[in-house]
LUMFITOR-830054 format. One record per residue (C-alpha): z, y, x. Coordinates in steps of 0.05 Angstrom, whole numbers, padded with zeros to 5 digits, always signed. Each point is the difference from the previous one (the first is absolute). Layout:
BEGIN
ZYX
...
***
This chain:
BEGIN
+02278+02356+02320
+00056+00000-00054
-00023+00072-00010
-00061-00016-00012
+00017-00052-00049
+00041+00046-00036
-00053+00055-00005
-00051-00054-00022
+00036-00051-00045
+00063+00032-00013
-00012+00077-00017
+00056+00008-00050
+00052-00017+00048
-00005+00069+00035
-00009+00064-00013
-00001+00062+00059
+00074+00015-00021
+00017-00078+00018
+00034-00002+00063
-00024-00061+00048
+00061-00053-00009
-00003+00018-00066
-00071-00017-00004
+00008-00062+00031
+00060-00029-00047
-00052+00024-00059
-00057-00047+00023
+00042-00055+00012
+00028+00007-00070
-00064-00006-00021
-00021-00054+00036
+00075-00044-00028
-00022+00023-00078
-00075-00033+00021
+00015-00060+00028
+00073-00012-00051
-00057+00011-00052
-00054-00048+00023
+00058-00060+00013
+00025+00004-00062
-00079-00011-00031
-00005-00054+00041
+00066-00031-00020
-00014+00019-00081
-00075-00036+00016
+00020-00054+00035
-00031+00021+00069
+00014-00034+00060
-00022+00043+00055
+00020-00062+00053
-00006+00043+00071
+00043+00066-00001
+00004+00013+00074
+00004+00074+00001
-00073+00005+00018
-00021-00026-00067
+00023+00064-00039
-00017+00061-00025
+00024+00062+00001
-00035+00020-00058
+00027-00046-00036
-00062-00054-00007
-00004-00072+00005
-00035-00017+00057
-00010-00063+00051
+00004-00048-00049
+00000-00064+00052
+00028-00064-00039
+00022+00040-00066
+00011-00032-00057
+00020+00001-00081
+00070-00030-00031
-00032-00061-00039
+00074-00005-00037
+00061+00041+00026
+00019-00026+00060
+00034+00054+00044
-00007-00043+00076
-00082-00007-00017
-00030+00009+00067
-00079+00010-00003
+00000+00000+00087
+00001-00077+00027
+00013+00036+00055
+00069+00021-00022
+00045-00069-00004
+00063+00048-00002
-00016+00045-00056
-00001+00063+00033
-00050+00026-00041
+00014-00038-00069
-00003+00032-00067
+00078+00022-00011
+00000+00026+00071
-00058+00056-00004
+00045+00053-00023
+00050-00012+00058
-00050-00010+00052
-00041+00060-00022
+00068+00037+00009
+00006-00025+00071
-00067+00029+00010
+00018+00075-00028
+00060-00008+00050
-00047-00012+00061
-00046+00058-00033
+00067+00056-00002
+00013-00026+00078
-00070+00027+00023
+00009+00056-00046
+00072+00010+00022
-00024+00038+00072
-00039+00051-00041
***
């Protein structure tokens, strides 16, 4: 499967000459650039994405599940869109950090390969 993903979203990341692990640490390099690049639009916008459980992102680097997202109003970096989310888990100043958390659970399925 993460072959296949490579081959079909990710075609720069290796050439015939690009030995497997090496392959491998490419795409997930990729996929860290992506997402760092997408947070930090949402954190220049104002975005509040409100659910980042790993299953709500991309590898490509796309916004996607929005749920109970939300837009800053004014700056306020504990905004939390999610009523479901009394803790703050998911609030505004916490989306970098969280989608970091994520890329670490992403490099331990990768990590077997």
């Amino acid at each position: 499967m993460v072959d296949f993903t490579i081959r079909s979203y990710f075609p720069d990341t290796h050439d015939s000459n690009t030995s497997s692990v090496e392959k491998y640490k490419n795409f997930f390099g990729d996929v860290v650039n992506r997402t760092a690049k997408l947070v930090a639009r949402w954190q220049a916008s104002g975005f509040v994405h409100g659910v980042l459980n790993t299953d709500n992102m991309s590898i490509l680097g796309l916004t996607i599940d929005y749920g109970p997202f939300g837009f800053l109003d004014r700056f306020d970096p504990d905004h939390i869109p999610n009523t479901s989310d009394p803790d703050g888990r998911y609030c505004f100043k916490k989306q970098p950090e969280i989608c970091l958390w994520n890329l670490l659970k992403f490099a331990e399925v990768l990590d077997p390969l």
